[in-house]
TORKOL-4160 file (C-alpha; in steps of 0.2 Angstrom, whole numbers, padded with zeros to 4 digits, m for minus):
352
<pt num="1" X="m0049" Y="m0047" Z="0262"/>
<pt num="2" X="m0056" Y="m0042" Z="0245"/>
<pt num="3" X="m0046" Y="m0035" Z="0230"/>
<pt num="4" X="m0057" Y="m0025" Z="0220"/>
<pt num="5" X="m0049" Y="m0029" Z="0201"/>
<pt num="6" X="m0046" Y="m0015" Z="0186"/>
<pt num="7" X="m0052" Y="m0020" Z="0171"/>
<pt num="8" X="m0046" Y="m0011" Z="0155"/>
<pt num="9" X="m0053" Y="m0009" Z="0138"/>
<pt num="10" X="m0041" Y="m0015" Z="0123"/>
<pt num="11" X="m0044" Y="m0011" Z="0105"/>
<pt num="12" X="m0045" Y="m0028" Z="0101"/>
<pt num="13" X="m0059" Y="m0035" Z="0114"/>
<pt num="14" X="m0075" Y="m0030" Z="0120"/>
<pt num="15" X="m0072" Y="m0026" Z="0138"/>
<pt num="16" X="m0077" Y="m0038" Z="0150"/>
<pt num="17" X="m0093" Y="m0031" Z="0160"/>
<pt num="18" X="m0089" Y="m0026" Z="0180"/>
<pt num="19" X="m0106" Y="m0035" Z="0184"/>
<pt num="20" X="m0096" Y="m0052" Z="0179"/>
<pt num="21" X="m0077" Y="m0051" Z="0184"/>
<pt num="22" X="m0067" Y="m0061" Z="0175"/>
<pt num="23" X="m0055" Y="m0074" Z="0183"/>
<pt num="24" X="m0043" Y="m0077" Z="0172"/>
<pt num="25" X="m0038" Y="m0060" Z="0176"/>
<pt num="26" X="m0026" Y="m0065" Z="0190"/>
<pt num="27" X="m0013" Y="m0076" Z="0177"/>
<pt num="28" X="m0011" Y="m0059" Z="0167"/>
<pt num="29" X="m0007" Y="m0052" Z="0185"/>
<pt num="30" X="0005" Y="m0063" Z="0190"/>
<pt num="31" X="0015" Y="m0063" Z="0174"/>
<pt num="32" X="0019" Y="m0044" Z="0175"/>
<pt num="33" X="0031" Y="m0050" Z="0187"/>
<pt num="34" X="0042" Y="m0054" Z="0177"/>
<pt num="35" X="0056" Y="m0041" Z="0172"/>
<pt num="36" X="0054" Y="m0032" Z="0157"/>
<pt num="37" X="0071" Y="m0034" Z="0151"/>
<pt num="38" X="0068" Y="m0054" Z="0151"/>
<pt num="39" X="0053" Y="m0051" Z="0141"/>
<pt num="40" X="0062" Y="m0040" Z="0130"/>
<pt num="41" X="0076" Y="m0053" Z="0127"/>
<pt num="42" X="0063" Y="m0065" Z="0126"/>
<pt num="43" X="0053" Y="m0056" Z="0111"/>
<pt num="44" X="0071" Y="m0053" Z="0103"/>
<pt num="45" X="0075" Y="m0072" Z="0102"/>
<pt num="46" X="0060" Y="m0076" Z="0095"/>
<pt num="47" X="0060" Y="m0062" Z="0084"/>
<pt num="48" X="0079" Y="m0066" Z="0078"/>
<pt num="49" X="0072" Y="m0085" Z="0076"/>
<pt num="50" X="0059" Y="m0081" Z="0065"/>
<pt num="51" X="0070" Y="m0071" Z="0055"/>
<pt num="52" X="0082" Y="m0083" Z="0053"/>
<pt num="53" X="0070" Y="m0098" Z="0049"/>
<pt num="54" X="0063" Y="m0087" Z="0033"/>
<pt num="55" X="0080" Y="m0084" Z="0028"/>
<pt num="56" X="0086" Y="m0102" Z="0028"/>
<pt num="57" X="0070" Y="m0106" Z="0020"/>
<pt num="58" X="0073" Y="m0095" Z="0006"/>
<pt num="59" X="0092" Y="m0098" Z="0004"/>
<pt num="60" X="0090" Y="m0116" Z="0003"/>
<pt num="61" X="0079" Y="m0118" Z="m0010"/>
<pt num="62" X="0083" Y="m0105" Z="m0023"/>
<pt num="63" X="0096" Y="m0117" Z="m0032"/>
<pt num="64" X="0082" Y="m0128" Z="m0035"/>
<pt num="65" X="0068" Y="m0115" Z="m0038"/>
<pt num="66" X="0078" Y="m0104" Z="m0049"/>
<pt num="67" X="0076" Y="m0110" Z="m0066"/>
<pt num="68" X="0057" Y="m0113" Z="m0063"/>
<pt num="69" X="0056" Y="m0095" Z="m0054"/>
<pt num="70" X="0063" Y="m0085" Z="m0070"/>
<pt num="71" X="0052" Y="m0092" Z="m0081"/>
<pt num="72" X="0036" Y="m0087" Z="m0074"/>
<pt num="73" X="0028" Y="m0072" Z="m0076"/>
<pt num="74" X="0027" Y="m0058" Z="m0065"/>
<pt num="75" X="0008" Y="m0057" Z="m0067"/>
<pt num="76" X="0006" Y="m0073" Z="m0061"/>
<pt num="77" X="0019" Y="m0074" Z="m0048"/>
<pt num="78" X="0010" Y="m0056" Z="m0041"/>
<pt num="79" X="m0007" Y="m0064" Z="m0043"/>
<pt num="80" X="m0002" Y="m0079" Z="m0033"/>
<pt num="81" X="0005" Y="m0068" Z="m0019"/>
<pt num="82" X="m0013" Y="m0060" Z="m0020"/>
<pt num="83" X="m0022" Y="m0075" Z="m0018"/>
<pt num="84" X="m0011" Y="m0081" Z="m0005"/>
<pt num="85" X="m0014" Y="m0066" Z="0004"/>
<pt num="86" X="m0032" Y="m0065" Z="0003"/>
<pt num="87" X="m0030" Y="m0085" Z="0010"/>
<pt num="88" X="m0024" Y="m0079" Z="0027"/>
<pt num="89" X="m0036" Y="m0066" Z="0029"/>
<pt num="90" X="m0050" Y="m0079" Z="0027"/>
<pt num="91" X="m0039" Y="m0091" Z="0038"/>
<pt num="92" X="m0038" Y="m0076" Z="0050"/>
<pt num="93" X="m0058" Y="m0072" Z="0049"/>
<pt num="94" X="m0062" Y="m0091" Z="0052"/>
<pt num="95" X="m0049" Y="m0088" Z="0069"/>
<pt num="96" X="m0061" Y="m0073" Z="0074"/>
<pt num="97" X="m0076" Y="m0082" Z="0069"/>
<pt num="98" X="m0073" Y="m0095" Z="0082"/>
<pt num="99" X="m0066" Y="m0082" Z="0094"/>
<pt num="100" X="m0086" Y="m0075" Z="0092"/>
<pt num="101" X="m0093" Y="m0093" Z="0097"/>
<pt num="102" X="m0081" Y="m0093" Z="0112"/>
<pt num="103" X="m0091" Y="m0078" Z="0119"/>
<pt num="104" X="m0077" Y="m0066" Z="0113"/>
<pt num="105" X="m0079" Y="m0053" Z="0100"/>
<pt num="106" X="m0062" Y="m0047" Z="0091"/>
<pt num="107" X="m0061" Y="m0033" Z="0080"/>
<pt num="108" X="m0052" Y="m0038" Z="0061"/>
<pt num="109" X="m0037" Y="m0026" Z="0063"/>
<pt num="110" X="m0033" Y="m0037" Z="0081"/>
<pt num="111" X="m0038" Y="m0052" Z="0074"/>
<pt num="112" X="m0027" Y="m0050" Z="0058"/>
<pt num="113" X="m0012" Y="m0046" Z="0071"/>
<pt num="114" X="m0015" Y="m0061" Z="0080"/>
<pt num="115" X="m0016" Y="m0073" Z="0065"/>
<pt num="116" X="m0004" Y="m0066" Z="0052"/>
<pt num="117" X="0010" Y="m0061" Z="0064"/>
<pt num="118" X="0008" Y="m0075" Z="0074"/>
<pt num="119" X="0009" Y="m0087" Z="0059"/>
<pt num="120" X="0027" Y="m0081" Z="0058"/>
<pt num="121" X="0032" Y="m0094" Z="0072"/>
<pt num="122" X="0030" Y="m0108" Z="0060"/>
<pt num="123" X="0047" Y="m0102" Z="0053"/>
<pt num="124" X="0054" Y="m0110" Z="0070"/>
<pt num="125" X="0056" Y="m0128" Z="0069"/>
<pt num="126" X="0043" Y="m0136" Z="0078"/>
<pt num="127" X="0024" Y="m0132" Z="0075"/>
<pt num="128" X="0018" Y="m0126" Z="0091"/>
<pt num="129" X="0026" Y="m0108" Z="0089"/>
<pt num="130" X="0015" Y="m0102" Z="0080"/>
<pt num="131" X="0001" Y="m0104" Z="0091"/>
<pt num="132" X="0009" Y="m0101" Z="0103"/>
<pt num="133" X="0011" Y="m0082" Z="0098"/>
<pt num="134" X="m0008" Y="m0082" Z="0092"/>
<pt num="135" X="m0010" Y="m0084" Z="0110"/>
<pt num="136" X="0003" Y="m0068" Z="0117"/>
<pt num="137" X="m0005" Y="m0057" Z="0105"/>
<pt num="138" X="m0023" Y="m0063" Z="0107"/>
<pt num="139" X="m0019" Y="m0057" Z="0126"/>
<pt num="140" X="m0010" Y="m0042" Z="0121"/>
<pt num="141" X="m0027" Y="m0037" Z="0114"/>
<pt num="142" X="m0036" Y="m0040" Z="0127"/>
<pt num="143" X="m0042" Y="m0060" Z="0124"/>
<pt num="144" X="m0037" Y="m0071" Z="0141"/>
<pt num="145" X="m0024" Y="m0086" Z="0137"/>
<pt num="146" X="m0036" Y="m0099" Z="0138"/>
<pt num="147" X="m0051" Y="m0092" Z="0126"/>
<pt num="148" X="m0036" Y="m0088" Z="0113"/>
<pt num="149" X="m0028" Y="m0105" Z="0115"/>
<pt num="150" X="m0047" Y="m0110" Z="0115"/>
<pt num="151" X="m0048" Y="m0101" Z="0099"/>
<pt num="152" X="m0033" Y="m0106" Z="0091"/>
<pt num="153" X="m0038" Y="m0123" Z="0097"/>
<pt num="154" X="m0058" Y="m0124" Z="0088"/>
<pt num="155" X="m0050" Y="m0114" Z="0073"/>
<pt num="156" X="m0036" Y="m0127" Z="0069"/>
<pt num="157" X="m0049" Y="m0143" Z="0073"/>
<pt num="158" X="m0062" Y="m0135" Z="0060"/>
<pt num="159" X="m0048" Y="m0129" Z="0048"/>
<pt num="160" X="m0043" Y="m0149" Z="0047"/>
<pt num="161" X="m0060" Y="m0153" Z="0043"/>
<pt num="162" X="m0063" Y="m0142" Z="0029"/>
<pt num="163" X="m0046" Y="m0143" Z="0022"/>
<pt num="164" X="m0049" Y="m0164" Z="0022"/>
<pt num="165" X="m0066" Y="m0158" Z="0015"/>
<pt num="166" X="m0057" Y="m0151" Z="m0003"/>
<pt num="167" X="m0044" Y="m0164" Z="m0001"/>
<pt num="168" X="m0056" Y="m0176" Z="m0009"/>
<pt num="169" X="m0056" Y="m0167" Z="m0024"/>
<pt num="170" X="m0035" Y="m0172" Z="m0027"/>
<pt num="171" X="m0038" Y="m0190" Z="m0018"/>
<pt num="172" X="m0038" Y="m0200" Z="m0035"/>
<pt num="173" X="m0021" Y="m0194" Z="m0042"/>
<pt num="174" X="m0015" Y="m0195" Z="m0026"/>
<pt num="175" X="m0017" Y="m0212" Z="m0021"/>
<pt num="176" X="m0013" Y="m0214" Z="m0040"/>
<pt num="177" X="0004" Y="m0206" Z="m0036"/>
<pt num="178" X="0006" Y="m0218" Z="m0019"/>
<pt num="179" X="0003" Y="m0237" Z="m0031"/>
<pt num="180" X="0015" Y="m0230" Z="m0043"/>
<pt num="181" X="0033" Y="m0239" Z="m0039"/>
<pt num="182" X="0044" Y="m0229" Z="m0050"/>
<pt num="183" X="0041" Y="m0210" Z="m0040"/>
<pt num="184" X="0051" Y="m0205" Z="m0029"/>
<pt num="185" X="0038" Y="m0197" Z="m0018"/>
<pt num="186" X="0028" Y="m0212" Z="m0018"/>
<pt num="187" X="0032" Y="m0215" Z="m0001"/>
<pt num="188" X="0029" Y="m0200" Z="0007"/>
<pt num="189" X="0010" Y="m0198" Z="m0001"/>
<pt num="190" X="0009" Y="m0214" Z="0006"/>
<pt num="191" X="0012" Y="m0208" Z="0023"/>
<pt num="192" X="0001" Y="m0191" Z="0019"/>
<pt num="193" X="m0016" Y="m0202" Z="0017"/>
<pt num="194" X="m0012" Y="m0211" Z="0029"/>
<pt num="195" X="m0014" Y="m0196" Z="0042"/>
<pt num="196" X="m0027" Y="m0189" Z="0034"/>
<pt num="197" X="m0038" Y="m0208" Z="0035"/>
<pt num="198" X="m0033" Y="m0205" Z="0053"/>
<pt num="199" X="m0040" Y="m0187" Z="0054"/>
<pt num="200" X="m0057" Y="m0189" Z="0044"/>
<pt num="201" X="m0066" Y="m0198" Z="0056"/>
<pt num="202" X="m0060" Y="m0186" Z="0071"/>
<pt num="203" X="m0063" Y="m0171" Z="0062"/>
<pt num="204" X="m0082" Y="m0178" Z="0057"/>
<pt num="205" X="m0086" Y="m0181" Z="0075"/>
<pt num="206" X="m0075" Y="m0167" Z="0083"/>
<pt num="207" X="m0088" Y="m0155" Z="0071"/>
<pt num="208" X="m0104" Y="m0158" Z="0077"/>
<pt num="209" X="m0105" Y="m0143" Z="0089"/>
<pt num="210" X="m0112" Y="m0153" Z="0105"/>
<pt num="211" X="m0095" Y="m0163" Z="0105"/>
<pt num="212" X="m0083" Y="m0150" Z="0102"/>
<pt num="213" X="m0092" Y="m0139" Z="0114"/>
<pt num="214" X="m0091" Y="m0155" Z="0127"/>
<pt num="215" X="m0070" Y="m0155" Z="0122"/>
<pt num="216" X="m0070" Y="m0136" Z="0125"/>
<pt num="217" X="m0079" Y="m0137" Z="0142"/>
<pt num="218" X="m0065" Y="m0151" Z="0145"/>
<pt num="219" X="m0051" Y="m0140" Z="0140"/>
<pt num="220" X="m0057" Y="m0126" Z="0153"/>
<pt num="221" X="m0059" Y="m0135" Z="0169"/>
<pt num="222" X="m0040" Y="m0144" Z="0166"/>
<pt num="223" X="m0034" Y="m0126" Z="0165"/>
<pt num="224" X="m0046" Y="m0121" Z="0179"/>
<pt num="225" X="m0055" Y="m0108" Z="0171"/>
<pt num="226" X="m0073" Y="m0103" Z="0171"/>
<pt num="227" X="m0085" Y="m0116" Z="0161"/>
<pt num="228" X="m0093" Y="m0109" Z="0145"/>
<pt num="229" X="m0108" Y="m0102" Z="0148"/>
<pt num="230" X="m0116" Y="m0107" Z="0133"/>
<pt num="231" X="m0115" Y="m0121" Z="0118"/>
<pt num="232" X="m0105" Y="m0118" Z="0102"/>
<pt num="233" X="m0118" Y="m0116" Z="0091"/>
<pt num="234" X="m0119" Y="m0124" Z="0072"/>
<pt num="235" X="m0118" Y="m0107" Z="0064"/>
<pt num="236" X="m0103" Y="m0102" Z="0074"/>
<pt num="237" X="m0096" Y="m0117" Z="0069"/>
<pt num="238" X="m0102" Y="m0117" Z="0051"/>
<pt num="239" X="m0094" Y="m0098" Z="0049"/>
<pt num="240" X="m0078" Y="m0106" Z="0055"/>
<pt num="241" X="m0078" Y="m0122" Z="0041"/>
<pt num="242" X="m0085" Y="m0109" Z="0029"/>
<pt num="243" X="m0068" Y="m0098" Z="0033"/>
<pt num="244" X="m0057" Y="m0109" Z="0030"/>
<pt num="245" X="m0066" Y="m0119" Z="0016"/>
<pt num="246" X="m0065" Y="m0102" Z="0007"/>
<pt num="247" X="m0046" Y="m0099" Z="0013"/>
<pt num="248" X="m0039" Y="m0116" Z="0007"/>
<pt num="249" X="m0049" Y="m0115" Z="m0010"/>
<pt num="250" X="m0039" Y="m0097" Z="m0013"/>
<pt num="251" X="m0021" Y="m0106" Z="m0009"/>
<pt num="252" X="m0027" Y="m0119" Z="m0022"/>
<pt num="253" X="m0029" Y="m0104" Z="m0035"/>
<pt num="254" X="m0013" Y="m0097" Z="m0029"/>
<pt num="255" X="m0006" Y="m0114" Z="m0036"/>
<pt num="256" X="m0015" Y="m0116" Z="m0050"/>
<pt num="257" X="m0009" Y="m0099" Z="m0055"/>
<pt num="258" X="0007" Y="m0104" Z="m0054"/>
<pt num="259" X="0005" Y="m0122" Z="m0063"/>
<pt num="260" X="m0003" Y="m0109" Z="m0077"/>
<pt num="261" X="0012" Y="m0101" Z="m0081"/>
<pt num="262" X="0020" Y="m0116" Z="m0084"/>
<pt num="263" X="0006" Y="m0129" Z="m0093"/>
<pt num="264" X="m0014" Y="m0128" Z="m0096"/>
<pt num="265" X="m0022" Y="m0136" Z="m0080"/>
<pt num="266" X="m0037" Y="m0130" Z="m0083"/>
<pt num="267" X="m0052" Y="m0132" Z="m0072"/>
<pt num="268" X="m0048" Y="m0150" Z="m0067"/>
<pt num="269" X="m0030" Y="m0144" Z="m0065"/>
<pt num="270" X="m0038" Y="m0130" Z="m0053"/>
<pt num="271" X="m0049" Y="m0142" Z="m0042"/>
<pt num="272" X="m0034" Y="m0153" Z="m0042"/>
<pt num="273" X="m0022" Y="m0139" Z="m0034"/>
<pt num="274" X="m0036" Y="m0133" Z="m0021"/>
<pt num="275" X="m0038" Y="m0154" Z="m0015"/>
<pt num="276" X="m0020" Y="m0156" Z="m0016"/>
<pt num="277" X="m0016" Y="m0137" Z="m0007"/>
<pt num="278" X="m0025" Y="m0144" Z="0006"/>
<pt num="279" X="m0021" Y="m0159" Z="0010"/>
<pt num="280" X="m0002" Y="m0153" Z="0007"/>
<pt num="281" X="m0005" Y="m0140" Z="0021"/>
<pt num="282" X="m0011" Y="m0152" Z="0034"/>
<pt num="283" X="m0002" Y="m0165" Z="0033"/>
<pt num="284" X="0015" Y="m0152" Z="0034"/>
<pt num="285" X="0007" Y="m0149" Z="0053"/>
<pt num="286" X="0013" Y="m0164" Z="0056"/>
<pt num="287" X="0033" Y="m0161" Z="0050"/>
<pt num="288" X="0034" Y="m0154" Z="0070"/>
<pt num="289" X="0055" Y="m0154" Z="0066"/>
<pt num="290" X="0053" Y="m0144" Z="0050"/>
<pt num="291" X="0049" Y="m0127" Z="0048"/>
<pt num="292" X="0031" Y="m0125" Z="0041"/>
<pt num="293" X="0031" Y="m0142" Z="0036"/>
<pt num="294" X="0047" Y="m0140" Z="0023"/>
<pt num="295" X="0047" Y="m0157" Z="0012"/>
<pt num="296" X="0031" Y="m0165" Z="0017"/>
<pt num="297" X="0021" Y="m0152" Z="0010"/>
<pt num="298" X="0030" Y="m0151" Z="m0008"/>
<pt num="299" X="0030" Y="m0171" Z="m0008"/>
<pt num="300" X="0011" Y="m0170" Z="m0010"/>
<pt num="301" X="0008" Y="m0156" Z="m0020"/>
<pt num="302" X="0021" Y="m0165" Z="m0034"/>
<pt num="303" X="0012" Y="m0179" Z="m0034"/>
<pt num="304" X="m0002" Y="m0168" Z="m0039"/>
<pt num="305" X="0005" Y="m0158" Z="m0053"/>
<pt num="306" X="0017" Y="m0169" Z="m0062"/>
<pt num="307" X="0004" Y="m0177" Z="m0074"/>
<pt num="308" X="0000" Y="m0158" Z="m0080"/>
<pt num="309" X="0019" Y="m0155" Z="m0080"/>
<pt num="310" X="0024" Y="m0169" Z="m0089"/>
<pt num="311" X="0029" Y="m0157" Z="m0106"/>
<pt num="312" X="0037" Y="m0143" Z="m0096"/>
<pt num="313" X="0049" Y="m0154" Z="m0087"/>
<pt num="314" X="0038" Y="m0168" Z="m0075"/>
<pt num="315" X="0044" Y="m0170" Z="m0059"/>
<pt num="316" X="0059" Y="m0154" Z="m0058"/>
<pt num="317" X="0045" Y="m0142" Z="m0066"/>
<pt num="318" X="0031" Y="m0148" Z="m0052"/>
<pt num="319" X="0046" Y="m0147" Z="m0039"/>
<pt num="320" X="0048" Y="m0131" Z="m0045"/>
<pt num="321" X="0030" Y="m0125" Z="m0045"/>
<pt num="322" X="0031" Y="m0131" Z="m0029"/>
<pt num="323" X="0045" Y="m0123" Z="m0019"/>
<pt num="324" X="0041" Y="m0107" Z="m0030"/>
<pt num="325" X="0024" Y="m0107" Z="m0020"/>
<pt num="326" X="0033" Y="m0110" Z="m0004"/>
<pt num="327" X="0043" Y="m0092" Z="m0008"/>
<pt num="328" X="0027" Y="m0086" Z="m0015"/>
<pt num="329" X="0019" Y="m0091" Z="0004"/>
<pt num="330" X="0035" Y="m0083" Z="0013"/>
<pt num="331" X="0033" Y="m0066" Z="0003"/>
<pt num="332" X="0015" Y="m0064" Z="0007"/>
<pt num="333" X="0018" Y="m0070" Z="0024"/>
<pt num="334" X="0027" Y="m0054" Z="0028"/>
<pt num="335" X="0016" Y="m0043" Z="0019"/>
<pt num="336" X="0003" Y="m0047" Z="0029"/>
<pt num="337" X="0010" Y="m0049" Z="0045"/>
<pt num="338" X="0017" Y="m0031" Z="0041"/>
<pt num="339" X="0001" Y="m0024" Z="0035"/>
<pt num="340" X="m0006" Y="m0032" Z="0050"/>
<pt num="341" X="0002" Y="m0024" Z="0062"/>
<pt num="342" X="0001" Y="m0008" Z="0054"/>
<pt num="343" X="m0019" Y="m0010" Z="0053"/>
<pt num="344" X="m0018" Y="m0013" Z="0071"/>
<pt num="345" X="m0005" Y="0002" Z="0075"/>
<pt num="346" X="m0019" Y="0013" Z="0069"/>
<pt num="347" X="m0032" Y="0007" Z="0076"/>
<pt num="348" X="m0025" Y="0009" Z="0093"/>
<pt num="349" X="m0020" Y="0027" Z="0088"/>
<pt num="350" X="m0037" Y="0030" Z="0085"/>
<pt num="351" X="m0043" Y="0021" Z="0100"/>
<pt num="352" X="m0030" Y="0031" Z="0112"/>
């Protein structure tokens, strides 16, 4: 017997066209089985998770960042929230971009939803939450679970390679800081370039458009879904790099501003926090027990600073910078997941 499916427009996604049904349809089917006071509770959890995560992050640095915290100024704490802010909306526009290559077209509003509220989840120990969001509300806005896990997927592959990119820029002071054997983050620099000599080879070869798009194809039939029906191309993927290039080079100005305030960096101080920013940034993906990569990120970005710093206190003022640009990140984080999701309550207003 036939079945004859709906299809319905969101806001976020071009509709798919009735000449070419689309089969990932039936999952989305399937899951509106499930009882909405479950998925209620479900959302709840998560919801009280997250909010608990941000609080315990907050609380259990202040004692350490205080000191540091009062001393700078508001214009350039406000600034760095500014600059981190305007990160994630890159980050967010490197998401879409790859979303486009993927043969889906999302509108910003949607796509600023499904990265700056989804980020959230990293505030949950363990760092597949917050993709794992990304993907709920990339299908809440009409993108099917595989192309936004796809999405998320390509986005976070290319991400790592630009960010190992501007790494290079910090990678004499940091192996600098690793030979040195009276610092006590010695160690976990050490373990930081280890990862990223892992990751430069894989991200070189997994950016060559031919190759990824041979991994995507791979990704679709193990979760049996319909094939690509065309190559990611090298500008797609060069709009993705370019993204996130642009994305991790404003966190590294979010840090110099805040290193500012307390020393004169300068330009070699600024090209020093976008390398380190970044490297920092990915090797905290791989703290999977620790929420957003608490520790592992600010061993690395100490490293990096504490030779400017070495007048204003060394290593307790570059720990402060550094847990200072972790509240600095939580603020904007919930700014923009707010303004977010207020963009996208509007345009689905408009849209109804």
């Amino acid at each position: 017997m036939e079945t004859v499916a709906k299809t319905a427009t969101r806001p976020g996604a071009e509709p798919v066209p009735p000449s070419r049904p689309d089969p990932e349809a039936a999952p989305a089917a399937a899951s509106r089985g499930l009882p909405r006071w479950v998925s209620l509770a479900i959302r709840l959890v998560v919801i009280a998770a997250i909010v608990a995560g941000i609080a315990w992050s907050i609380v259990s640095q202040w004692p350490k960042v205080r000191e540091t915290w009062l001393g700078l100024a508001w214009e350039s704490v406000a600034l760095s929230v500014l600059f981190a802010l305007a990160g994630m909306f890159a980050n967010s526009m490197a998401w879409r971009a790859a979303a486009r290559d993927l043969e889906h077209r999302i509108s910003v509003p949607a796509a600023l939803q499904i990265c700056m509220v989804g980020q959230l989840g990293k505030y949950i120990p363990g760092s597949v939450w917050a993709y794992v969001l990304q993907v709920e509300l990339g299908k809440r806005a009409g993108l099917p679970r595989a192309r936004a896990f796809l999405a998320t997927l390509v986005s976070l592959g290319l991400t790592v390679a630009a960010a190992l990119a501007l790494g290079l820029l910090s990678l004499p002071q940091l192996l600098s800081a690793a030979e040195s054997t009276d610092s006590d983050y010695a160690g976990s620099v050490k373990v930081a370039l280890i990862i990223v000599a892992v990751l430069v080879p894989i991200a070189i070869i997994c950016s060559i458009p031919a190759v990824l798009t041979r991994l995507v194809q791979l990704v679709l039939k193990v979760l049996r879904r319909p094939p690509l029906q065309h190559s990611l191309t090298f500008p797609g993927v060069g709009r993705v790099i370019g993204w996130s290039a642009l994305g991790y080079t404003l966190f590294g100005v979010h840090l110099w501003l805040l290193t500012n305030a307390q020393a004169a960096p300068g330009a070699k101080g600024l090209l020093l926090c976008v390398g380190a920013f970044a490297i920092a940034m990915i090797v905290g993906m791989f703290a999977f027990l620790s929420p957003s990569g608490l520790g592992v990120r600010e061993a690395v970005l100490v490293a990096a600073m504490a030779p400017f710093l070495a007048d204003a206190g060394g290593v307790g003022a570059a720990m402060g910078i550094a847990v200072a640009s972790r509240l600095v990140f939580t603020a904007a984080d919930l700014l923009g997941a707010g303004a977010a999701a207020l963009a996208a309550k509007r345009t689905l207003a408009k849209t109804a």
